[in-house]
C-alpha positions as CSV (number, residue, x, y, z in Angstrom):
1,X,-64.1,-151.4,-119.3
2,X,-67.4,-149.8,-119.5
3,X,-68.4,-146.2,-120.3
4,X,-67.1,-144.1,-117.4
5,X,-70.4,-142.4,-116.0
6,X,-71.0,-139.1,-114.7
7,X,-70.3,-139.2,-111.2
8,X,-71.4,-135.4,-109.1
9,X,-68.3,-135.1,-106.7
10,X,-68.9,-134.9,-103.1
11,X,-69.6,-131.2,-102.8
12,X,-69.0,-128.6,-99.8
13,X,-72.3,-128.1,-99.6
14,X,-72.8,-132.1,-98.7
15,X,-70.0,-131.0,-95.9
16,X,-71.8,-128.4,-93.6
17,X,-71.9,-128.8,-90.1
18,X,-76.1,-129.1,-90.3
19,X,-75.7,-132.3,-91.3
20,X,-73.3,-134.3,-89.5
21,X,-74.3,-137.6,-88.9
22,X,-74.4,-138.5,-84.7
23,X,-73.1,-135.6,-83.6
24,X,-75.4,-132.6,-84.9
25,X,-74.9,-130.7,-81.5
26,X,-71.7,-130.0,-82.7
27,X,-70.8,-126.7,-85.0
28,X,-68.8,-124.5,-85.3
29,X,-68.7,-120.8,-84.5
30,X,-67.7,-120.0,-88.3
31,X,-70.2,-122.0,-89.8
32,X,-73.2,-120.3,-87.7
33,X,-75.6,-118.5,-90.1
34,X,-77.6,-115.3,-88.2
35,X,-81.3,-114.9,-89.0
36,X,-81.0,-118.4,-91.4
37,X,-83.4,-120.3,-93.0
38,X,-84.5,-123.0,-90.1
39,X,-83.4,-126.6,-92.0
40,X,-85.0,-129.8,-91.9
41,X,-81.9,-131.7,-90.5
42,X,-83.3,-135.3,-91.3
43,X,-84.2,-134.6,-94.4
44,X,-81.1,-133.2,-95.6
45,X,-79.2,-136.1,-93.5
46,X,-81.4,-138.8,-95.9
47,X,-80.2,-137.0,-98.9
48,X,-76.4,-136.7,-98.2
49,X,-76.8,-140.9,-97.0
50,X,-78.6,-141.2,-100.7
51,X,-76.2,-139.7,-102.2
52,X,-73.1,-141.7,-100.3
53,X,-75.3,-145.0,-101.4
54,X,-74.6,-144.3,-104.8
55,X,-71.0,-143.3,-104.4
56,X,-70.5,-147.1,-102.5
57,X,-72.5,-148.7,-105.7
58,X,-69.9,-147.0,-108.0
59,X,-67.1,-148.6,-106.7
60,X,-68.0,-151.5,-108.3
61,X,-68.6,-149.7,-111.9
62,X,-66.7,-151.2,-114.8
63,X,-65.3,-147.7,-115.4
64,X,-62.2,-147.2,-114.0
65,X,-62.5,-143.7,-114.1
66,X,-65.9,-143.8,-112.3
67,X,-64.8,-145.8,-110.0
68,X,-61.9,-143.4,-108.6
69,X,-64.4,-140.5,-108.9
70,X,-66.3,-142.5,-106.4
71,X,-63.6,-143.3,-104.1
72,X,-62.6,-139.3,-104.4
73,X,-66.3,-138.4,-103.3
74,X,-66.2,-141.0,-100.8
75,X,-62.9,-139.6,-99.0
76,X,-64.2,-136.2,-98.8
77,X,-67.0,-137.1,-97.3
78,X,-65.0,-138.8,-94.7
79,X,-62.8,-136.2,-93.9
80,X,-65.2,-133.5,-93.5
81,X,-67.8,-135.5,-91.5
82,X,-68.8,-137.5,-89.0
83,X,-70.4,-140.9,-90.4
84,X,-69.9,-143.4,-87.9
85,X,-73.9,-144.8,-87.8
86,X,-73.5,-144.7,-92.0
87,X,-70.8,-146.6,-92.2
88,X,-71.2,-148.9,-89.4
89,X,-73.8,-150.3,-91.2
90,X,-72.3,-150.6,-94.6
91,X,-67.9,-151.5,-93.5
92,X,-68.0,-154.6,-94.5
93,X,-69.4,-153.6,-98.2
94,X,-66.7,-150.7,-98.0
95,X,-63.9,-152.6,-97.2
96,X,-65.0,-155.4,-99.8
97,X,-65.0,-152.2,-102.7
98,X,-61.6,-151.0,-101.1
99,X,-60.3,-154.3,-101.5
100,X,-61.2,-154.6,-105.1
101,X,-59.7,-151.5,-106.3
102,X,-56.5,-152.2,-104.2
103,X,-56.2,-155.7,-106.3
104,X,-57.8,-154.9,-109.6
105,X,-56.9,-150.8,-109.9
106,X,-54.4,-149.1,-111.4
107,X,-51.7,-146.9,-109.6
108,X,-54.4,-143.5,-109.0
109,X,-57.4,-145.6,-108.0
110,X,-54.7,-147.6,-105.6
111,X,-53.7,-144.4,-104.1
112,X,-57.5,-143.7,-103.8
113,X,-58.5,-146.8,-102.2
114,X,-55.6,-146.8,-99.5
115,X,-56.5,-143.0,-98.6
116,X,-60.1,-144.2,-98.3
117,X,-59.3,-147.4,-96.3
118,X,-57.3,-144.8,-93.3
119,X,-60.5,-142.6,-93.4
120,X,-62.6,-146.1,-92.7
121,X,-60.5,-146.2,-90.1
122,X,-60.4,-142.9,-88.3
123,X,-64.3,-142.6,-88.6
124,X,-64.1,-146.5,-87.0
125,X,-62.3,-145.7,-83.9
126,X,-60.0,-148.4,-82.6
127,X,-63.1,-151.0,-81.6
128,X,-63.2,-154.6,-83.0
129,X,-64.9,-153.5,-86.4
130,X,-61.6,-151.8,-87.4
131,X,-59.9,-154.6,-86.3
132,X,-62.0,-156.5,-89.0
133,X,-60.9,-154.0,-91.6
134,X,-56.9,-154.4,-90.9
135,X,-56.9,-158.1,-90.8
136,X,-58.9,-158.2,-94.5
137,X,-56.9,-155.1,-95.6
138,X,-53.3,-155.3,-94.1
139,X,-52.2,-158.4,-95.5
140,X,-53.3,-157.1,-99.2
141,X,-51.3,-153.9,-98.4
142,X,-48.4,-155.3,-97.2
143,X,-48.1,-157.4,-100.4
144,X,-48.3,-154.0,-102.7
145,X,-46.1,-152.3,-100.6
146,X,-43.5,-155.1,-100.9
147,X,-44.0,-155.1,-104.8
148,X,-41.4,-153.9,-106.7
149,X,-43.5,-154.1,-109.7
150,X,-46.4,-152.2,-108.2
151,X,-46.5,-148.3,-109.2
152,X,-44.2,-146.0,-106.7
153,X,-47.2,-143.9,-105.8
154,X,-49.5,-147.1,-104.9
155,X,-46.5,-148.3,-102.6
156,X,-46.1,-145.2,-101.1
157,X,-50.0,-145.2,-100.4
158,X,-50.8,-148.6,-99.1
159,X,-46.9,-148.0,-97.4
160,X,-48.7,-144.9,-95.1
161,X,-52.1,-146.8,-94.9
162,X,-50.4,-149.3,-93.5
163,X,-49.0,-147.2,-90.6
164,X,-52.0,-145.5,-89.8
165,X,-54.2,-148.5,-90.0
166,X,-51.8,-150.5,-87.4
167,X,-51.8,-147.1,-85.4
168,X,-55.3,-147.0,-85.0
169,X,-56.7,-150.9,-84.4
170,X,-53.1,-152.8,-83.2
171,X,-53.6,-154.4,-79.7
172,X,-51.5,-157.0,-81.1
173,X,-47.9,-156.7,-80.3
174,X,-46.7,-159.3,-82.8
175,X,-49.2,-157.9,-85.8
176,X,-47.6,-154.4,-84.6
177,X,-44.1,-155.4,-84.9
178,X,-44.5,-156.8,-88.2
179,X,-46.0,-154.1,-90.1
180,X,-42.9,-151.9,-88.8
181,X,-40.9,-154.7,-89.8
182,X,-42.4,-154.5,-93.4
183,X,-41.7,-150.7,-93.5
184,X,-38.0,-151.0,-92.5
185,X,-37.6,-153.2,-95.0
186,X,-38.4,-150.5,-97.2
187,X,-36.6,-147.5,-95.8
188,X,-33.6,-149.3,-94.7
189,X,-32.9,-149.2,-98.4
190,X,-32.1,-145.8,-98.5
191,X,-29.2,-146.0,-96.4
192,X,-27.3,-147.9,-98.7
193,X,-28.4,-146.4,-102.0
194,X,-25.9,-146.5,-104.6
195,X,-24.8,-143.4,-106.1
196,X,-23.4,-142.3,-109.2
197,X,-20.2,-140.4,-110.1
198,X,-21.0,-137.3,-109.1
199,X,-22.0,-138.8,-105.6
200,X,-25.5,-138.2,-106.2
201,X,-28.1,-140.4,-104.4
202,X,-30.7,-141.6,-106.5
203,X,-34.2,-140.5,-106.3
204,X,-36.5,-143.4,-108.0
205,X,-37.7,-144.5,-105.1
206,X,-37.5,-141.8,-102.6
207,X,-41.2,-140.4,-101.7
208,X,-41.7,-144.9,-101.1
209,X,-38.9,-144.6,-98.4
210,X,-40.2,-141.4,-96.7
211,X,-43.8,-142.6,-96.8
212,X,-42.6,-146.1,-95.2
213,X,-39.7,-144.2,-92.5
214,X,-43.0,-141.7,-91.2
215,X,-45.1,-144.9,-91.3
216,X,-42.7,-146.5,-89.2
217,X,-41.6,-143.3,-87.2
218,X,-45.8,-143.2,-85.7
219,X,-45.6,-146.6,-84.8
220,X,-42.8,-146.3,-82.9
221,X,-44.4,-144.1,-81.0
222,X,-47.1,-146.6,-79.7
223,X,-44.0,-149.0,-79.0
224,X,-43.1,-150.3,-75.7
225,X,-40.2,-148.9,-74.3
226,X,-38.0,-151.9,-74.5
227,X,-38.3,-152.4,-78.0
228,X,-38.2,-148.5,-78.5
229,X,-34.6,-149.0,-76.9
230,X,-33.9,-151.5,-79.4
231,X,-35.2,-149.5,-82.5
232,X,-33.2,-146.6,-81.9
233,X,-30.0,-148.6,-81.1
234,X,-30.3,-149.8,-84.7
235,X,-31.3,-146.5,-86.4
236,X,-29.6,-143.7,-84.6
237,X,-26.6,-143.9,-85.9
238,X,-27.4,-144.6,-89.4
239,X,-30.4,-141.9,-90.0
240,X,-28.0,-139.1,-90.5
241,X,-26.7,-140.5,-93.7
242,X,-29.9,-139.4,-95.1
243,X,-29.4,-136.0,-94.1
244,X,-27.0,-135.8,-96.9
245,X,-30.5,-136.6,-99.6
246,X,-30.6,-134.8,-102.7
247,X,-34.3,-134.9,-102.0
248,X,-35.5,-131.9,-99.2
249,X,-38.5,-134.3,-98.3
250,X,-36.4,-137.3,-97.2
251,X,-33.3,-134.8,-94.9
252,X,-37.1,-133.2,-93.5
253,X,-38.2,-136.7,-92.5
254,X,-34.8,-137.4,-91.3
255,X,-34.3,-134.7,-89.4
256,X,-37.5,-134.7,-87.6
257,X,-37.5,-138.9,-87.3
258,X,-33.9,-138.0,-85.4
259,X,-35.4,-135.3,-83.1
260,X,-38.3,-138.2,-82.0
261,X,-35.5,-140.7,-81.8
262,X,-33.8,-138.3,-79.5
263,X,-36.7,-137.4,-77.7
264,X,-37.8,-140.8,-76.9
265,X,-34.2,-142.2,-76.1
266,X,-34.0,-139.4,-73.1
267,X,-37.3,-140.4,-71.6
268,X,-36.3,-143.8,-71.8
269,X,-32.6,-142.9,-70.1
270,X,-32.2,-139.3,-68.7
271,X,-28.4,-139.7,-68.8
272,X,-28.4,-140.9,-72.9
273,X,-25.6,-140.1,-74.5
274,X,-25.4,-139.7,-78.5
275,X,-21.3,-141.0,-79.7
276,X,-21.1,-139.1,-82.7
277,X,-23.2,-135.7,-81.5
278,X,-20.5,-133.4,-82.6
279,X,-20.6,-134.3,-86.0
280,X,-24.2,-134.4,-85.8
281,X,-25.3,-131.1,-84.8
282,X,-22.8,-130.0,-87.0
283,X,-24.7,-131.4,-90.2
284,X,-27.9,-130.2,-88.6
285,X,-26.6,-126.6,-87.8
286,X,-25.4,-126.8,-91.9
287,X,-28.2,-127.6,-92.7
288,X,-30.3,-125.0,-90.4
289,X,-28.3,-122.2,-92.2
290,X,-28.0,-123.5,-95.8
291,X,-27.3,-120.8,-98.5
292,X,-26.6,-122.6,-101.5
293,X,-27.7,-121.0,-104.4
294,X,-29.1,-123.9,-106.6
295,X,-31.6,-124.6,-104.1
296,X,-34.9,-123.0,-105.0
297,X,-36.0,-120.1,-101.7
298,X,-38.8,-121.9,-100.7
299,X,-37.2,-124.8,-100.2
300,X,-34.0,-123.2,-98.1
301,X,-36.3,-121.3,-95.9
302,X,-38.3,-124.7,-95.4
303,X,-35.1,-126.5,-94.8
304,X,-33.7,-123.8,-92.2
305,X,-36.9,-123.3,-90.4
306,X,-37.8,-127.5,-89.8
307,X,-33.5,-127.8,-89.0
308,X,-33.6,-124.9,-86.4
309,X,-36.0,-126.6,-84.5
310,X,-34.5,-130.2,-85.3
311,X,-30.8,-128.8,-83.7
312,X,-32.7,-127.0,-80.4
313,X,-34.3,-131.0,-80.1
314,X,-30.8,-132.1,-80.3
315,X,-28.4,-130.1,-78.5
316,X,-31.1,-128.1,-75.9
317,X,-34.0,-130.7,-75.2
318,X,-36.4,-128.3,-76.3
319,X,-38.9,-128.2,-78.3
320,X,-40.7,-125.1,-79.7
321,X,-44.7,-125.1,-78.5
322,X,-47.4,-124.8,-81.1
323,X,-51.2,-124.3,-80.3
324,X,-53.7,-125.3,-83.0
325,X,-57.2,-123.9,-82.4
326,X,-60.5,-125.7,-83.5
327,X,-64.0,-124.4,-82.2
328,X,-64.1,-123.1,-79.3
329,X,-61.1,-125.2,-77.9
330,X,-56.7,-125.0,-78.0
331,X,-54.6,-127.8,-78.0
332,X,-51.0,-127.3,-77.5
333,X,-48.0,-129.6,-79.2
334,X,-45.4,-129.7,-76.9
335,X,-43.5,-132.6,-77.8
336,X,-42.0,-134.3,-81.2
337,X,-44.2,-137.7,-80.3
338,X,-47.1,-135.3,-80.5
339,X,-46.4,-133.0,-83.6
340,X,-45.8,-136.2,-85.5
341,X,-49.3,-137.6,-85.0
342,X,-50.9,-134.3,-85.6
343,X,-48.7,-133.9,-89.2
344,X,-49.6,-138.0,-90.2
345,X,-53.7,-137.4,-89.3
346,X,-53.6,-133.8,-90.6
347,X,-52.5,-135.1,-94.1
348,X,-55.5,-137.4,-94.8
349,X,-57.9,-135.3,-93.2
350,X,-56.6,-132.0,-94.5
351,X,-59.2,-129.2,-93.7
352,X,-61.4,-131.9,-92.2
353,X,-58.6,-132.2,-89.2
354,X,-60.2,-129.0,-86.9
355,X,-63.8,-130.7,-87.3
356,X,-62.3,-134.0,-86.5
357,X,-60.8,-132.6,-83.3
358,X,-63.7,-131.2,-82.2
359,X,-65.8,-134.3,-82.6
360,X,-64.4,-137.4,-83.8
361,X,-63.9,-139.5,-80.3
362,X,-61.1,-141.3,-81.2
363,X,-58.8,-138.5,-82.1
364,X,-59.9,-137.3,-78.6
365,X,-58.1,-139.9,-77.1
366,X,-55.0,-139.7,-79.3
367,X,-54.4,-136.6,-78.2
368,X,-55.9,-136.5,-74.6
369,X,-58.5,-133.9,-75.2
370,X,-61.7,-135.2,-73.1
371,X,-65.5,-135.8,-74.5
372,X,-66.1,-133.4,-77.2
373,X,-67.3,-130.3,-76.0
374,X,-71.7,-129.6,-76.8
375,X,-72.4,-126.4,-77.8
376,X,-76.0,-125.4,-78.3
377,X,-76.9,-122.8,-81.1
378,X,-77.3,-120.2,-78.7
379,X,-73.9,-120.3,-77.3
380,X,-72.8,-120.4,-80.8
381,X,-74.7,-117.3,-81.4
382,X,-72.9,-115.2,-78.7
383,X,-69.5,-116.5,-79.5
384,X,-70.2,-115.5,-83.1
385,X,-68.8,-112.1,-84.4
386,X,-71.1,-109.9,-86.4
387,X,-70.9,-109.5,-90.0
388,X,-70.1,-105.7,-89.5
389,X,-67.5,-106.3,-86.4
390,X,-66.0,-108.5,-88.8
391,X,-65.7,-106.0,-91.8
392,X,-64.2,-103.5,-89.4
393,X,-61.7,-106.0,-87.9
394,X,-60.9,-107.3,-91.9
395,X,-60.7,-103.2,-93.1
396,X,-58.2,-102.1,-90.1
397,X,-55.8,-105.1,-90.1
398,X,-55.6,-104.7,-94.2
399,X,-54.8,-100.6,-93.5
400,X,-52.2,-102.0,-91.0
401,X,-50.8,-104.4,-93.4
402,X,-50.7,-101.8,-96.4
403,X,-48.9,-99.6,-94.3
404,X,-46.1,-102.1,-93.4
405,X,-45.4,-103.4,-96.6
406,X,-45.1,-99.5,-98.2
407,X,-42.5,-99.0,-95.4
408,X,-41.1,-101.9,-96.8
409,X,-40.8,-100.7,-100.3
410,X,-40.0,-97.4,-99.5
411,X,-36.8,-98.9,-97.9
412,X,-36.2,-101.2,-100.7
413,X,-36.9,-98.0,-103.1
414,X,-33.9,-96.0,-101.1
415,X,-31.1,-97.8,-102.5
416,X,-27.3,-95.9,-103.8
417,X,-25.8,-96.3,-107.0
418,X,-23.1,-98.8,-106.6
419,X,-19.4,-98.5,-108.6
C-alpha cells in the first residue's frame, strides 16, 4: 500500500446545527448561541460539502489506514447531520467505495464500511435509491457474513448491516425472508454449541450470534403476522437455552428477543399460551435477582435491571414506559416492538439519534412522530434558558446532591465494631 496520508477527522465543529444540509430551520434549543456572531450559512455549508468531497476521494487511497480514517469521518458526518441533497448526488460513488472496502479491506475497515453503508441508508429513507444500495450491497454482505474465514467483528458488522439495510428499503417479501433466513443460520448455532467439561458454552463466536439474533429480532418486527406465527413457533421454545450463556450480552439479547416474542405472540392470539412458562419465569426471576459473586457489579445490576423488566413482559403483559426527549418534542416507548428499534438505530447513530428524530423524515415514520416540527430562531430564543438561570439551576441541584451523598456517608461512617 501507499503512504497512509493525513486525513483531518470529521470534527464537532463540522456538526453544528448552522449547517445542516435541507433542513436549516431546524435547531435545537441547546445549540442556540445569544447575542452570536450572524453566520454565512452557505458558505460554511460549501465548506463542510468540500470537505466531505475529499473524505469520498479517500476511500479510494492506497493507504489502508487513510482509507478507514475516511470512512470514520464519513460516518460521523452522517450521524450528526442531515445530508440527503449531498449524498443524493454522489450514492452511487458511495456505495461503489463502500463496496470496495467491504471486498478488499481488512476486518476494522470492514466494520467501517458496513457502519457507513446503514448510515447511507438512514439519511436515504426507504425510496428506490436505497433500494439500489441493498441490491449492490446485500448480496456482498450476506457472503461475509456467511464466511467462516472472514474476521468475527466484520461478520458481526455486515451481520447488523444487513438487518438494518433490509429494515429500511425491503418491500420485497421474498428478499425479506431471506436475509432473516441468512441470520438464523447464524444464531441458530448457538443453541447447539458444544460445551466443554465444565459445562461451559463457548464464546468464539458469540458477539456474531447476538449481532445476527437482534438483526433478525428487527426484522421480525416488520413481518407479517402469519409468518410471525411461524417464527415464534420455531424459536420460543428453544431461546431460553441461551439464557444459560456465559456471555451477559447474549442472556440480555435473549431475554429481551423472548419478551418481543411474547409480546407479538399475544397480539397475534389474546388467549396464547406458553407450555413450559413455569420453568421459564423461573430462570428469568433467577436471573432478575442474581447474586453470584464472580460476576463483576456492573454487570449483575445490568443483568437484574434488563431481567426485571423481561419477567413483568412475561408473567404481567406489561411493559415499563420510557420517554426520550429531543428538541422541543417527547416520544414515549411503550412497547418491546418499539424499544427494540430505538436500541438498533440508537447504536449507529449514537449522539446523532435526538437530531435524527427531530429531523430525519424517515425515522419519523418509524416511529409515528408526524413532519418534523420548524422552529424559527426566535422561538428558539424564548425556549432557551439564560446562561445565569442555568448557573443557578446547575449550583442548587449540585448543593442538593452534596447534601445527599454526605448523609450517605455519614450513615456508612456509623458503623459498630463487630466480634
Amino acid at each position: 500500500g501507499g503512504q497512509p496520508r493525513n486525513v483531518q477527522p470529521f470534527s464537532d465543529e463540522d456538526a453544528s446545527i448552522e449547517t445542516m444540509s435541507h433542513c436549516s430551520g431546524f435547531s435545537d434549543p441547546a445549540s442556540f448561541t445569544e447575542d452570536g456572531p450572524e453566520v454565512d450559512e452557505e458558505a460554511t455549508q460549501e465548506d463542510l460539502e468540500y470537505k466531505l468531497k475529499g473524505f469520498i476521494d479517500l476511500t479510494l487511497d492506497k493507504s489502508a489506514k487513510t482509507r478507514q480514517a475516511a470512512l470514520e469521518s464519513l460516518k460521523s458526518a452522517f450521524s450528526s447531520k442531515i445530508l440527503y441533497e449531498f449524498i443524493m448526488e454522489r450514492r452511487m460513488t458511495l456505495t461503489d467505495s463502500i463496496e470496495r472496502c467491504i471486498k478488499k479491506g481488512k476486518s476494522d475497515e470492514q466494520c467501517a464500511a458496513a457502519g457507513l453503508a446503514c448510515l447511507l441508508c438512514v439519511q436515504m429513507g426507504s425510496g428506490i435509491e436505497s433500494e439500489e444500495i441493498f441490491k449492490t450491497l446485500g448480496p456482498l454482505l450476506k457472503k461475509i457474513v456467511c464466511d467462516g474465514t472472514a474476521s468475527i467483528q466484520a461478520r458481526q458488522a455486515c451481520a447488523t448491516c444487513l438487518g438494518i439495510c433490509c429494515f429500511i428499503v425491503t418491500d420485497d417479501i421474498t428478499e425479506l425472508y431471506s436475509t432473516m433466513e441468512c441470520l438464523e443460520n447464524i444464531f441458530t448455532k448457538a443453541y447447539q454449541r458444544d460445551r466443554d467439561t465444565n459445562g461451559v458454552s463457548s464464546t468464539h463466536n458469540t458477539v456474531l450470534h447476538i449481532s445476527a439474533l437482534l438483526a433478525w429480532t428487527l426484522l421480525l418486527t416488520i413481518c407479517p403476522m402469519n409468518e410471525v406465527k411461524k417464527k415464534i413457533e420455531m424459536h420460543l421454545h428453544k431461546l431460553p437455552s441461551l439464557l444459560s450463556c456465559d456471555d451477559l450480552n447474549m442472556r440480555i439479547a435473549a431475554g429481551e428477543t423472548l419478551a418481543l416474542l411474547f409480546e407479538l405472540a399475544r397480539e397475534t392470539d389474546a388467549d396464547f399460551c406458553y407450555e413450559d412458562m413455569e420453568l421459564l419465569t423461573e430462570k428469568l426471576r433467577a436471573l432478575a435477582t442474581d447474586g453470584n459473586k464472580h460476576r463483576a457489579k456492573v454487570d449483575k445490576r445490568k443483568q437484574r435491571s434488563v431481567f426485571r423488566d423481561v419477567l413483568r413482559a412475561v408473567e404481567e403483559r406489561d411493559f415499563p414506559t420510557e420517554m426520550v426527549k429531543f428538541g422541543p418534542e417527547r416520544m414515549y416507548i411503550d412497547c418491546w416492538v418499539k424499544k427494540q428499534t430505538y436500541d438498533t438505530f440508537k447504536e449507529i447513530l449514537g449522539s446523532g439519534m435526538q437530531y435524527h428524530l427531530q429531523s430525519n423524515d424517515f425515522l419519523r415514520n418509524v416511529f409515528e412522530l408526524g413532519p418534523p416540527v420548524m422552529l424559527d430562531a426566535a422561538t428558539l430564543k424564548t425556549m432557551k434558558i439564560s446562561r445565569f438561570e442555568r448557573h443557578l439551576y446547575n449550583s442548587a441541584a449540585f448543593k442538593a446532591r452534596t447534601k445527599a451523598r454526605s448523609k450517605c456517608r455519614d450513615k456508612r461512617a456509623d458503623v459498630g465494631e463487630f466480634f
